[in-house]
C-alpha positions in Angstrom: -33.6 -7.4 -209.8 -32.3 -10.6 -208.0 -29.2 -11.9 -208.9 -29.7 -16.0 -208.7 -32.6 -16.1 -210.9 -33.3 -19.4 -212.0 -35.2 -18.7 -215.1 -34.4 -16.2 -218.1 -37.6 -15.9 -220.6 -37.0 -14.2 -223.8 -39.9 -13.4 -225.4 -39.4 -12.3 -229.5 -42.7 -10.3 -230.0 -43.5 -9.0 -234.1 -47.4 -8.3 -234.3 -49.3 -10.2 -232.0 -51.2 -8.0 -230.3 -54.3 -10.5 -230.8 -52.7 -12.9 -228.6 -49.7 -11.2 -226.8 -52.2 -10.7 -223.7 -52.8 -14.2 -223.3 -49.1 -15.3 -223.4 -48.2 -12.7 -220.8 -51.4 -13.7 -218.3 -49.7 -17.2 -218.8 -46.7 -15.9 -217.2 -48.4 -13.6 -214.5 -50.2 -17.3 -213.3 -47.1 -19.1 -212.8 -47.2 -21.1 -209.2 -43.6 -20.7 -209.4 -42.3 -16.8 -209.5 -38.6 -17.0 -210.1 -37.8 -15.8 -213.8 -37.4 -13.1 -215.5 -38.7 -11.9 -218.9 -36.6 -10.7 -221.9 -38.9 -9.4 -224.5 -37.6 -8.3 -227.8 -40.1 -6.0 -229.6 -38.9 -7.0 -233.0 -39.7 -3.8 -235.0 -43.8 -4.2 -234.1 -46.2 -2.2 -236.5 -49.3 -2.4 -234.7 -50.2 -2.1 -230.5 -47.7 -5.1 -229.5 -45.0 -2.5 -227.7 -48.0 -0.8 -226.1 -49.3 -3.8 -224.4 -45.5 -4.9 -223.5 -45.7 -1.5 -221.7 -48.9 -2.0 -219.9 -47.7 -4.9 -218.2 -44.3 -3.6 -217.2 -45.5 -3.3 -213.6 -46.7 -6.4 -213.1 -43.7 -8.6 -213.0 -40.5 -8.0 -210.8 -38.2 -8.5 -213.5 -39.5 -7.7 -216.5 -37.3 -5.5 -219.5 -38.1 -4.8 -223.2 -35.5 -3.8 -225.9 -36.9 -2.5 -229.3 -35.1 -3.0 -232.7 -35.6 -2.8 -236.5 -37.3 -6.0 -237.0 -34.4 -8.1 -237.4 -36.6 -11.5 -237.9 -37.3 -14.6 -235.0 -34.0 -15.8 -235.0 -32.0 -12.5 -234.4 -34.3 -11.4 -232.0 -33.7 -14.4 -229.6 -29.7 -13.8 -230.2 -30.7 -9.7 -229.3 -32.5 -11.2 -226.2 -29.7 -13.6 -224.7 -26.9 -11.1 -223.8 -29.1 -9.5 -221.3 -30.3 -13.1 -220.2 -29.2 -13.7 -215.9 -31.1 -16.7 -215.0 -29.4 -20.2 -214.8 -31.4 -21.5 -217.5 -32.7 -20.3 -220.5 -36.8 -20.3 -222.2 -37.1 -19.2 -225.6 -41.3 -18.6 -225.5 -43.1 -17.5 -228.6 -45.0 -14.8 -227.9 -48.3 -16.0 -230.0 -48.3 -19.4 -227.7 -48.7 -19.8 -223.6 -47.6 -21.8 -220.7 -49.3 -23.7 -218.0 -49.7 -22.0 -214.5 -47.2 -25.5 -213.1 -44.4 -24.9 -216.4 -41.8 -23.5 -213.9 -42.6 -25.2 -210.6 -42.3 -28.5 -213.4 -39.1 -27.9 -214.7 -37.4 -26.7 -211.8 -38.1 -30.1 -210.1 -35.6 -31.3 -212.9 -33.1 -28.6 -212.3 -31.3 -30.4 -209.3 -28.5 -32.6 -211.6 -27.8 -29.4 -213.7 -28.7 -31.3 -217.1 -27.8 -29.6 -220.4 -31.2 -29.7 -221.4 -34.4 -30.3 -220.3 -37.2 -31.5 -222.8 -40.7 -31.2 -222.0 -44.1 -31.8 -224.3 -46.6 -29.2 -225.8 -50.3 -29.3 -226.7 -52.1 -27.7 -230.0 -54.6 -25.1 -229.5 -56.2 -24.5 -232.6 -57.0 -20.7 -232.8 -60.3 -21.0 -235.2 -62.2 -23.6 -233.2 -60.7 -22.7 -229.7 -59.6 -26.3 -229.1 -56.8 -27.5 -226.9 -55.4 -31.5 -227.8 -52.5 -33.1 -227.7 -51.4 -32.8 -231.2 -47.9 -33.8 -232.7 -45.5 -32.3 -230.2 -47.3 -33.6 -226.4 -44.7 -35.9 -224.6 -47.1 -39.1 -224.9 -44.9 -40.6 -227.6 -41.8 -39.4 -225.2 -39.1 -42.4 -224.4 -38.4 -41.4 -220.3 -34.6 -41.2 -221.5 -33.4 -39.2 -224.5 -31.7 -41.2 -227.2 -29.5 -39.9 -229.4 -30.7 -42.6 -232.3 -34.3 -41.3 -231.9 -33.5 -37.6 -231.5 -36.2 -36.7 -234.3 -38.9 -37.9 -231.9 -37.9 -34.7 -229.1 -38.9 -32.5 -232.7 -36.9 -30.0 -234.1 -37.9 -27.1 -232.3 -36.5 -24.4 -229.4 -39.5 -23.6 -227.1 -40.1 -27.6 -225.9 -37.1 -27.1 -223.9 -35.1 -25.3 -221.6 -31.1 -24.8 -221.7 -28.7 -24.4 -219.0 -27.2 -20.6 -220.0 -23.6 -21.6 -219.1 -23.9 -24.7 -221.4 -25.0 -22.2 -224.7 -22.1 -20.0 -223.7 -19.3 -22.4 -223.3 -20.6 -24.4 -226.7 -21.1 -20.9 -228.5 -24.6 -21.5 -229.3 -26.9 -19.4 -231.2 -29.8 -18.8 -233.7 -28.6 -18.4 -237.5 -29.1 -15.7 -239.3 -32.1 -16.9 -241.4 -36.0 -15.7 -241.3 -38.0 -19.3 -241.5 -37.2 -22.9 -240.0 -34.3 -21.4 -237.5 -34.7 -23.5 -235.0 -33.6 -26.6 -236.9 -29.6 -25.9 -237.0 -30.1 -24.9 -233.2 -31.5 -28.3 -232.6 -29.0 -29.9 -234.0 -26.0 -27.5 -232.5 -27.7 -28.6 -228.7 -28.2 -32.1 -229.1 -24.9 -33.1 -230.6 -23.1 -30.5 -227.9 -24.8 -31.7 -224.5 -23.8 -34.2 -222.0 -26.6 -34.7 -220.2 -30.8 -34.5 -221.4 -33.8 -34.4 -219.0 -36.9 -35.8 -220.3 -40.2 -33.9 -218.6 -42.8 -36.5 -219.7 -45.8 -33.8 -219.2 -47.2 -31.4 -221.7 -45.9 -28.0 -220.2 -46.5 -25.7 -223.4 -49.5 -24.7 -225.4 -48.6 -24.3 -229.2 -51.1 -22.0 -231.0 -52.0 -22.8 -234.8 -54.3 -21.3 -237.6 -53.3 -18.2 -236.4 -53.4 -16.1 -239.7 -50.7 -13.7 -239.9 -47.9 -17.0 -238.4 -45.2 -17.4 -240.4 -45.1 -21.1 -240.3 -49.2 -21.1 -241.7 -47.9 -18.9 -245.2 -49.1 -21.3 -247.9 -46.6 -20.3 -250.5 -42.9 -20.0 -249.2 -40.5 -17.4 -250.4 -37.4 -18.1 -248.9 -34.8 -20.4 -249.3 -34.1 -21.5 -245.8 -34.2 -25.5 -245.9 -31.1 -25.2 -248.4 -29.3 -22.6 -246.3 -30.6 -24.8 -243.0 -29.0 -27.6 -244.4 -25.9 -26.1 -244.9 -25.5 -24.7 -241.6 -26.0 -28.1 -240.4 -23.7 -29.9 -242.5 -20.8 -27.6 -241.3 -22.2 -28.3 -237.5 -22.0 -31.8 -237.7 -18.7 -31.9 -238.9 -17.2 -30.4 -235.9 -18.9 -33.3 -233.8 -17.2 -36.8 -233.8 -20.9 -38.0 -234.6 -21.1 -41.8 -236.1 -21.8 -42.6 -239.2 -25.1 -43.7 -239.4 -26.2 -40.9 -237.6 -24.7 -38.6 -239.3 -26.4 -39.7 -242.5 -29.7 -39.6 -240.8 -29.1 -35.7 -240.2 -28.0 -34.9 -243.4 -31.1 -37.0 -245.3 -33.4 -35.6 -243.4 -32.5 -32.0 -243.9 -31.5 -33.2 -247.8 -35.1 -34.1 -247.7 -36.7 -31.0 -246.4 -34.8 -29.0 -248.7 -35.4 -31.0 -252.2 -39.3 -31.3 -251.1 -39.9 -27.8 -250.3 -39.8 -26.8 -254.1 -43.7 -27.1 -255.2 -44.1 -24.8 -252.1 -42.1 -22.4 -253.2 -43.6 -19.1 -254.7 -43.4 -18.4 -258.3 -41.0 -15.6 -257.9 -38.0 -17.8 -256.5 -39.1 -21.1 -257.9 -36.7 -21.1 -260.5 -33.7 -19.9 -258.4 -35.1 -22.7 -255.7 -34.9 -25.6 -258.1 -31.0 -24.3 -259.6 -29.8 -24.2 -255.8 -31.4 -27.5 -255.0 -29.7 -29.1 -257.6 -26.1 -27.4 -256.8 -27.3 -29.1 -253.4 -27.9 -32.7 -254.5 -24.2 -32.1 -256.6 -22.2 -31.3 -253.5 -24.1 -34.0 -251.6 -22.9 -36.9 -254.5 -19.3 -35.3 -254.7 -19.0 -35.4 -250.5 -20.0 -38.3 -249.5 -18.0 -41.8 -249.8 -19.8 -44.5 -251.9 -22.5 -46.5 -250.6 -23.9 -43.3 -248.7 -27.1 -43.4 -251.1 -27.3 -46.4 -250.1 -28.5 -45.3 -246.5 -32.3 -46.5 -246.5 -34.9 -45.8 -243.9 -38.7 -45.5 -244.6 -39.4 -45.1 -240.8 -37.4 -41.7 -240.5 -38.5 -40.7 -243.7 -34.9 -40.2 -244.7 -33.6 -42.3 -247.3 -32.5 -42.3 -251.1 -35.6 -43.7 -252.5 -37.7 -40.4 -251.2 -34.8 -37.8 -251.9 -34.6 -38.9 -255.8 -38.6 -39.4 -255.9 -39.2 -36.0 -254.7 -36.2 -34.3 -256.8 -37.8 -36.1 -259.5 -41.1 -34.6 -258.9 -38.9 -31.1 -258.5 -37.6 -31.7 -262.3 -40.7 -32.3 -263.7 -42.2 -29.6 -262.3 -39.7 -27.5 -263.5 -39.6 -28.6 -266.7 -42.8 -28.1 -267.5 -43.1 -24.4 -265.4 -40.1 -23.9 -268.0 -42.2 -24.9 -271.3 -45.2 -22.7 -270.0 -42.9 -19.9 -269.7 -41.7 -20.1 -273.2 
């Protein structure tokens, strides 16, 4: 294995042997050959470890560890220990690359940035179509603003990260099953000094795939309340300003408060008491004039937060008098 490799994949893989070939042929076509690949076999139950076998020989540096399935986020933290390269790609293993993804970003390598965002296209699984969709770079400013960092999305695998800069800032995944990359976001954004944009759609995001996490109809977690959280506590050790601090915290407010109709009847009840122990601690923390914050653009104000925890009552309210 070479020791100045520039590139570090790690690879999560739970059940996806219907697509786990064509992530790994994306890899096998790169134009540019220096990375290595970290994948995680996350407690598989069907042929996903014995297809990450078959193609053990094909790459130069290529390693799989097997656990109990552990869940996405733990399985990227089990990955990066063994990570060498200088920079770090955390690829799902039910999406694929472009044959140019690594010869791309390593033109953007030479500064040493932080970061380096690039966009994604949607391939639809069921009708086998390939478009831009909601995460390709089009709407991508050429410079990063912190103001509009909603706009870069949310999410780990449209970017790569300098390894030494996740070391030194203590960066990981949290310890939760759905939505993990949001607190990661947040945790790289606030922590790096210097962001790359790659205005070129580098990543192919599957959906409609029907065992994905994300495409579960009914949600039984409670992960946008622990998310927020998480990311309460993380922008507190930033000296972030005001206003954007309150964008952070109504959006992720938001996600929590409106998740509630999706929520499946079995925690529904213990979703809509922890959501208002939420909105509590929110009124208590913040100075007056914080509900105040109003902005229909981000989709992060007051006027949505009360309308959908007013929905969130109702609903429960009547749930409750059906119950009785």
């Amino acid at each position: 294995m070479k020791n100045n490799i520039k590139f570090s994949i790690i690879l999560p893989v739970y059940n996806v042997s219907d697509c786990l070939e064509k992530c790994l042929d994306s890899l096998l076509e790169q134009t540019c050959k220096d990375f290595e690949i970290i994948c995680v076999n996350d407690g598989s139950t069907d042929n996903s470890l014995e297809i990450l076998e078959r193609y053990k020989d094909k790459f130069d540096n290529y390693q799989i560890i097997t656990t109990e399935n552990q869940g996405l986020a733990q399985a990227r933290n089990t990955g990066f220990p063994h990570a060498k390269g200088k920079y770090i790609c955390y690829i799902d293993s039910d999406d694929f690359i472009v044959p140019e993804f690594f010869e791309e970003i390593f033109a953007k390598t030479s500064a040493s940035p932080d970061i380096i965002i690039f966009g994604a296209k949607t391939y639809y699984s069921k009708s086998g179509k390939l478009r831009q969709g909601q995460y390709s770079s089009k709407n991508f400013k050429k410079e990063f603003d912190i103001n509009k960092l909603y706009s870069f999305h949310p999410i780990c695998w449209n970017k790569v990260y300098r390894r030494d800069f996740l070391i030194k800032n203590n960066i990981s995944f949290i310890d939760t099953r759905m939505a993990e990359d949001q607190p990661f976001f947040i945790q790289v954004i606030l922590a790096a000094k210097k962001i790359v944009i790659l205005k070129k759609d580098l990543y192919i995001y599957r959906k409609q795939r029907g065992t994905s996490l994300t495409g579960a109809k009914k949600k039984s977690d409670f992960a946008p309340i622990k998310n927020f959280y998480y990311i309460e506590e993380i922008i507190n050790k930033f000296d972030v300003r005001k206003d954007l601090k309150q964008k952070i915290i109504s959006r992720n407010l938001l996600k929590a408060v409106s998740r509630y109709p999706k929520c499946s009847d079995k925690i529904k009840s213990e979703y809509f008491e922890k959501v208002t122990i939420l909105i509590a601690h929110q009124k208590e923390q913040k100075e007056k004039g914080w509900w105040n914050y109003f902005s229909l653009k981000e989709n992060c104000s007051y006027l949505c937060i009360k309308l959908e925890y007013l929905k969130a009552k109702l609903q429960y309210k009547f749930a409750k008098k059906d119950r009785k």
